[in-house]
N, C-alpha and C positions, 0 to 999 in steps of 0.2 A: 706283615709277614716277617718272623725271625731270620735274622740275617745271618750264616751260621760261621762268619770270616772273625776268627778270633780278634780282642782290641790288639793283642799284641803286634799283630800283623797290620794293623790301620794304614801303618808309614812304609808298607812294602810298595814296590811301584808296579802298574799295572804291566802288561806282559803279553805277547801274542796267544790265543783261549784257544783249547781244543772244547768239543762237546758231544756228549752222548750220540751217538744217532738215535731220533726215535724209528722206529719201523712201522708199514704199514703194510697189511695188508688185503689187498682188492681182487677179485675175481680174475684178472686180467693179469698178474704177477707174475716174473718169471724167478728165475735162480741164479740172476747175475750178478746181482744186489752183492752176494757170498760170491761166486765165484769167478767174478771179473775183478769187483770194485772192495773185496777183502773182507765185506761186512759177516760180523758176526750173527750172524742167521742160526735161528734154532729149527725154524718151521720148512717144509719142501718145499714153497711159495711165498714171495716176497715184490710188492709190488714197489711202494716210495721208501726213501729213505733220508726221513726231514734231518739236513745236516744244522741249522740255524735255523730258530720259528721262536719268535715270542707271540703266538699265537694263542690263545689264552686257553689252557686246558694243555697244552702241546710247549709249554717252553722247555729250552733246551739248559740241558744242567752240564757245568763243565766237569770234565771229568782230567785235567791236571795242573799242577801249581795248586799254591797254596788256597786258591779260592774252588778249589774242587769240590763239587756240592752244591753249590749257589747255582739258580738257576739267572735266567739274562735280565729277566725282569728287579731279581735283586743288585743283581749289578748296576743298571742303568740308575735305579735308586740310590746308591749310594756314592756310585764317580759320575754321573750324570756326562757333563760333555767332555769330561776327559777319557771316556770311553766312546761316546757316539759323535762327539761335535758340538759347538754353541749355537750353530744354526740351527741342527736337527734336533737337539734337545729342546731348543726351545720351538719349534715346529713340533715335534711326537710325543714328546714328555718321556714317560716310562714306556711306551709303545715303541719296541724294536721294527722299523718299518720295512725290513725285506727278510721274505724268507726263502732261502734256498733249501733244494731237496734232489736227491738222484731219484730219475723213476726210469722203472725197468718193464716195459711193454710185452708180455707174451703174446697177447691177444692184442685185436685193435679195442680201444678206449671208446668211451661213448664220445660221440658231437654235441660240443657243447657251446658254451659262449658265458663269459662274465660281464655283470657289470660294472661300468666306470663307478667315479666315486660320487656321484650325484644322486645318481639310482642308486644305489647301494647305501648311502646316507637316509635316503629317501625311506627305505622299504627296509633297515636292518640296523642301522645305525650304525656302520661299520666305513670300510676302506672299500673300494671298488679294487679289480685284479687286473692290473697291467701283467704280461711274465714274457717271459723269452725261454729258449731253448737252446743250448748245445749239445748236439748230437756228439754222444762218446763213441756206439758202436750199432752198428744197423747190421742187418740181415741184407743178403746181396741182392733180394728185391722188396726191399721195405720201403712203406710211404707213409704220408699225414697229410693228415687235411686242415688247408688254411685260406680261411676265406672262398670266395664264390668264384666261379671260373665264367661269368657271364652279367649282363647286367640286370640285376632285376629288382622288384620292389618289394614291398611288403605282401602286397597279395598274391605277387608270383609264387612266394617263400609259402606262403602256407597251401597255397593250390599241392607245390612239389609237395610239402608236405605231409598232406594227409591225402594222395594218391601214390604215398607210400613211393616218391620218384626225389628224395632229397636228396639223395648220391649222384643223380645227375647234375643237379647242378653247382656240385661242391669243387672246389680248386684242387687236386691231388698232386703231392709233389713226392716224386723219388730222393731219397734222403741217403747221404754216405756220412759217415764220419769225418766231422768238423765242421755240415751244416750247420746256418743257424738261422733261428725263425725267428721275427719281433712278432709276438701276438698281444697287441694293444685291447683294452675293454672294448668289446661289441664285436670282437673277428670270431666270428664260429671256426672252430679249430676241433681236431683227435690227432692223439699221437696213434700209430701205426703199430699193427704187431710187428715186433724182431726187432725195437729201437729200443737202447739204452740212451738216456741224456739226462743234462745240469739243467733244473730250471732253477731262471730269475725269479721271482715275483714280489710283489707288495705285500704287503702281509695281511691277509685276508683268505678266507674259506670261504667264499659265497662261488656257487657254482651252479650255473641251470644246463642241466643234462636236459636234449634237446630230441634225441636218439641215442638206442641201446641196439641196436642189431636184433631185435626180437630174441634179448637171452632174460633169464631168469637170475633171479639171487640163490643166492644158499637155502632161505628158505622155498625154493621153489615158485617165486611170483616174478612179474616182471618186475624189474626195478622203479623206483620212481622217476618219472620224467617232468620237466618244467616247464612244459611249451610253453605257455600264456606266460610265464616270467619273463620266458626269455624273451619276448615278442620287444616289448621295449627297451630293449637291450642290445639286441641285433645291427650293425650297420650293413645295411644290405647294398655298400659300394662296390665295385669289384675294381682291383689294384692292378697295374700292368707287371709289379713283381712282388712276390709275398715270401723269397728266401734273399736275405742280409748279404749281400758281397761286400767282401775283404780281402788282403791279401797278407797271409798269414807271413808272419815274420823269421828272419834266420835268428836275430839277435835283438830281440828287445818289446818293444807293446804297441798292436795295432787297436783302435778302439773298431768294437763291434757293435753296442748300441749305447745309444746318449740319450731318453727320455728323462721326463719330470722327475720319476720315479728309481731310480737309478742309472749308474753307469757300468757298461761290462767291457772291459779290454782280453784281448787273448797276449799272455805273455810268454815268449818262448825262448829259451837262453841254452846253452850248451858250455857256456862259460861264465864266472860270476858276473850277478848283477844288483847294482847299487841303485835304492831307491829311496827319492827323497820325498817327503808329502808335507814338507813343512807349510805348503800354501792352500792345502786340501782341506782343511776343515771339517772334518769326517771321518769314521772307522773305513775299515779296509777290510773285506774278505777274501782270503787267498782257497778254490777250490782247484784242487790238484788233477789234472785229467789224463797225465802222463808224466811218466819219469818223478824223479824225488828230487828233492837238494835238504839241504838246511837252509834257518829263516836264524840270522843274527840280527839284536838288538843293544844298544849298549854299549858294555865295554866287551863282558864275554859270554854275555848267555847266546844260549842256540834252542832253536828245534826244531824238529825233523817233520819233511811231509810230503807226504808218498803218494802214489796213485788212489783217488776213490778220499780222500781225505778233505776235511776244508778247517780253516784257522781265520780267527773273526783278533784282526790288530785293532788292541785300542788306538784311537784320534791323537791319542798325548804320543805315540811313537809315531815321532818323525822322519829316522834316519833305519832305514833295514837294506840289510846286505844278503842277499840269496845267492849259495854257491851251491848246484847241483852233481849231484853224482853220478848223473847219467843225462841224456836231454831233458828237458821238463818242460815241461808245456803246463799252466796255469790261466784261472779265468782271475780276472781280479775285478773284485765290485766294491764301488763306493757311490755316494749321491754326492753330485757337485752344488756345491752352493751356491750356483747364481741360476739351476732349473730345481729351488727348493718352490712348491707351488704352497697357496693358503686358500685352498677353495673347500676344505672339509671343517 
């Protein structure tokens, strides 16, 4: 693929990356996407909105600095670990391995469940779907479903099943702003109508819709569903807790989840703050979920980022100063290098 970064430019240094959103829309979208989180929306309905995806067909193109036009996958090609890390590049290659996305729930979502990356090697050749969730804004009686609220096996799961009684024995949790869910491959989960949130995830599209609420597509049919996929796929344990406690910080970063697959800190400052990742070995993506600041690198560059926004720092920026101009609250994700796994 032509790389469209003029020679001139070879010896510019890399730089914190904004990038297009792509948009998506599903049957289930609401209009927050525009009117909470700022996105330029054309359409009345607007369900995700992939802020970073080297998802093949779906990579994200930056849209400032001088590499503006290059999509991720041309990047990673040409700064290789000076953009993602020498562990991860030599773990994913050109494979960007997390994609983040805001999705906007009018309607509740189908119950689903991914698979790990065994299954998913197995049956697709791909990544299995680890993701997580934070909850930006909920409706005062909104909920989602994670995991089973009882214990039971495989054949209990299809008895509920196909006598049409799966909602019974599904786990429902009421949900406020600043939940957060870990939903590991094989937890059948739906996000809830009246939620906006950040997801985590690996970066993978495999996905077995399990149940739709007996609704129909645009075309008028019911949707497709993946029972028999998802059967082995399913961990039908039941967990004594299925939402992440933490305790959110006045001045600085609490970690919210630490898996193979990534790490997500919630960072929250009211006054500057100075971060240093000279030992990280990894890109860094800053998704803004309130308030602004600026993001300095350098001697004097800056930029700016706002609520609804996310900025993927190359691995070679070690030293960034964020000084907000109002509270800011920030999700910050990176992969640690010593849970880099080699099992795909």
């Amino acid at each position: 693929m032509l790389f469209k970064k003029q020679k001139t430019d070879m010896d510019k240094s890399l730089y914190p990356l904004k990038f297009n959103p792509i948009l998506k829309d599903y049957i289930w979208g609401g209009s927050r996407l525009k009117t909470v989180l700022g996105k330029n929306v054309k359409t009345e309905r607007c369900s995700e909105s992939w802020e970073l995806s080297g998802v093949a067909g779906n990579e994200s193109v930056v849209c400032n600095g001088f590499l503006k036009g290059n999509n991720l996958q041309e990047l990673i090609e040409v700064y290789m670990d000076e953009l993602v890390g020498d562990r991860i590049f030599d773990r994913f290659g050109r494979e960007f391995p997390v994609l983040v996305k805001f999705i906007d729930a009018h309607d509740d979502l189908s119950i689903q469940v991914h698979p790990d990356d065994q299954l998913a090697a197995g049956r697709h050749g791909t990544y299995g779907k680890t993701e997580m969730w934070y909850v930006m804004d909920a409706d005062k009686d909104s909920s989602l479903v994670a995991g089973f609220n009882r214990k039971i096996d495989r054949e209990k799961y299809e008895q509920a099943l196909n006598s049409k009684k799966l909602k019974d024995i599904l786990n429902v949790e009421k949900v406020t702003p600043g939940d957060v869910f870990f939903i590991p491959a094989g937890r059948v989960h739906a996000i809830g109508k009246g939620i906006l949130l950040a997801e985590i995830q690996q970066t993978s599209n495999i996905t077995y819709r399990i149940y739709d609420w007996e609704r129909v597509g645009a075309d008028g049919k019911p949707r497709e569903l993946h029972t028999d996929l998802a059967l082995d796929a399913i961990d039908f344990n039941v967990y004594s807790e299925y939402k992440t406690p933490y305790q959110k910080p006045l001045q600085g970063a609490t970690e919210l989840v630490k898996c193979p697959y990534f790490t997500t800190n919630l960072v929250c400052f009211s006054q500057p703050l100075d971060k240093n990742y000279h030992n990280l070995d990894s890109f860094v993506i800053y998704i803004c979920t309130s308030g602004a600041c600026s993001i300095r690198w350098g001697t004097a560059e800056s930029i700016k980022i706002r609520k609804g926004e996310t900025i993927l720092l190359p691995a070679l920026l070690n030293n960034i100063w964020l000084t907000p101009s109002e509270p800011t609250e920030l999700l910050e994700i990176f992969i640690n290098e010593i849970t880099i796994i080699n099992n795909h």
